[in-house]
N, C-alpha and C positions, 0 to 999 in steps of 0.2 A: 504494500500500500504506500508506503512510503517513496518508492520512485517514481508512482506516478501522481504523487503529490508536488513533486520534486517539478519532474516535465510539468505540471499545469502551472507552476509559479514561474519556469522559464520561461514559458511559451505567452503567459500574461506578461510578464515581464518586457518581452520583445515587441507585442502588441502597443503595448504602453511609450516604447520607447519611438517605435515608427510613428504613432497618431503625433508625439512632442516634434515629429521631424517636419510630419506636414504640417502642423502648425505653426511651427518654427518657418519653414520656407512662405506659408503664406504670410506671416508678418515683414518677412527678409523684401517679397516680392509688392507688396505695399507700398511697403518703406522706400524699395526704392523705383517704385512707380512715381509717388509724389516727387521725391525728387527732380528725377530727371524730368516731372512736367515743371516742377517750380523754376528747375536752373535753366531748362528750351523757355519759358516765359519772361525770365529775367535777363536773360544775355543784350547787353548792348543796341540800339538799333543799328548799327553799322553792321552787325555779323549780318552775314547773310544766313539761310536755312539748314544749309551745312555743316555749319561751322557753330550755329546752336543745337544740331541734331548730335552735332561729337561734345561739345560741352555738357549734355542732356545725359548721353551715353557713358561718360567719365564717371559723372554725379552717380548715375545710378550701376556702375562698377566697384564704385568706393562704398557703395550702401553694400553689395553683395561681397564684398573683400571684408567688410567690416562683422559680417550675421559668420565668415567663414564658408563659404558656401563659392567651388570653383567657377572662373568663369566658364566651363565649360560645358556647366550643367544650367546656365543662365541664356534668356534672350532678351531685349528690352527689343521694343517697335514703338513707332508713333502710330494712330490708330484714325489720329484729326489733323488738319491744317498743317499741309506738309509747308516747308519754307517759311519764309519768312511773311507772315501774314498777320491781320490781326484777331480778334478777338477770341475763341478760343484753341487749346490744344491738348490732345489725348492720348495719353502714354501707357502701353501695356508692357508689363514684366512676365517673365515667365522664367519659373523653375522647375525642374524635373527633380524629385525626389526620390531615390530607389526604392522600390518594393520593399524591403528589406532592411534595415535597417540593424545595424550590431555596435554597440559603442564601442570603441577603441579598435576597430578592424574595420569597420565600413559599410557598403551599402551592397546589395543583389539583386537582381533581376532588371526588367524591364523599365519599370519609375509610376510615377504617378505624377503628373503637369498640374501646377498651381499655379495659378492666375493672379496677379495683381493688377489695379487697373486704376489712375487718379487721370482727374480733366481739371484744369485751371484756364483761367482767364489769363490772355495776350492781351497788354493794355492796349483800349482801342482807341486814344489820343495820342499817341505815342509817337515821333514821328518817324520816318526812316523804315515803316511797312507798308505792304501793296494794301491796294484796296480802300473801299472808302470809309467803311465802318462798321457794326457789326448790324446783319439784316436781322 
């Protein structure tokens, strides 16, 4: 009785620790969703769309370097108002987290994709963007 008392505290154990990972990754992919819409909203009006879409990308590389979480297992996209435009703009993160999860050795299988998703306002008096204002 007692080893499969043993296997059901592992095996909860392991459960417990995978749900903390997705949870873990959707705060990570939150976190730096708003970001990189806060730092694409704020960059200068001289950048052009590019060049806030890599400042955007930075922001929310240093949110995911910070949760520990590879870039490899990470994707951000803009989702709104590509370039340099005004009013608003909508950034999606995404994480892959392994099926699996084992502290101190790693992760297994396939993954499971967590979504983060923030939209901010592009000041629309602002000058130095296309367009006339927000419809």
């Amino acid at each position: 009785m007692l080893p499969v008392a043993v296997l059901v505290f592992v095996v909860g154990g392991l459960l417990l620790v995978n749900a903390w990972a997705v949870v873990d990754a959707k705060l990570a992919a939150s976190a730096a969703a708003r970001e990189a819409a806060r730092t694409y909203a704020e960059v200068s009006p001289g950048l052009d769309g590019a060049t806030g879409g890599g400042a955007a990308l930075a922001a929310a590389r240093d949110v995911f370097a910070a949760y520990g979480i590879p870039a490899s297992r990470t994707a951000v996209r803009a989702t709104e108002s590509p370039g340099a435009q005004r009013c608003a703009v909508a950034i999606e993160a995404t994480v892959t987290v392994p099926a699996i999860t084992v502290p101190w050795i790693g992760g297994f299988g396939d993954g499971i994709v967590v979504h983060g998703r923030a939209r901010t306002i592009v000041d629309p008096w602002r000058s130095g963007l296309d367009g006339a204002g927000c419809g």
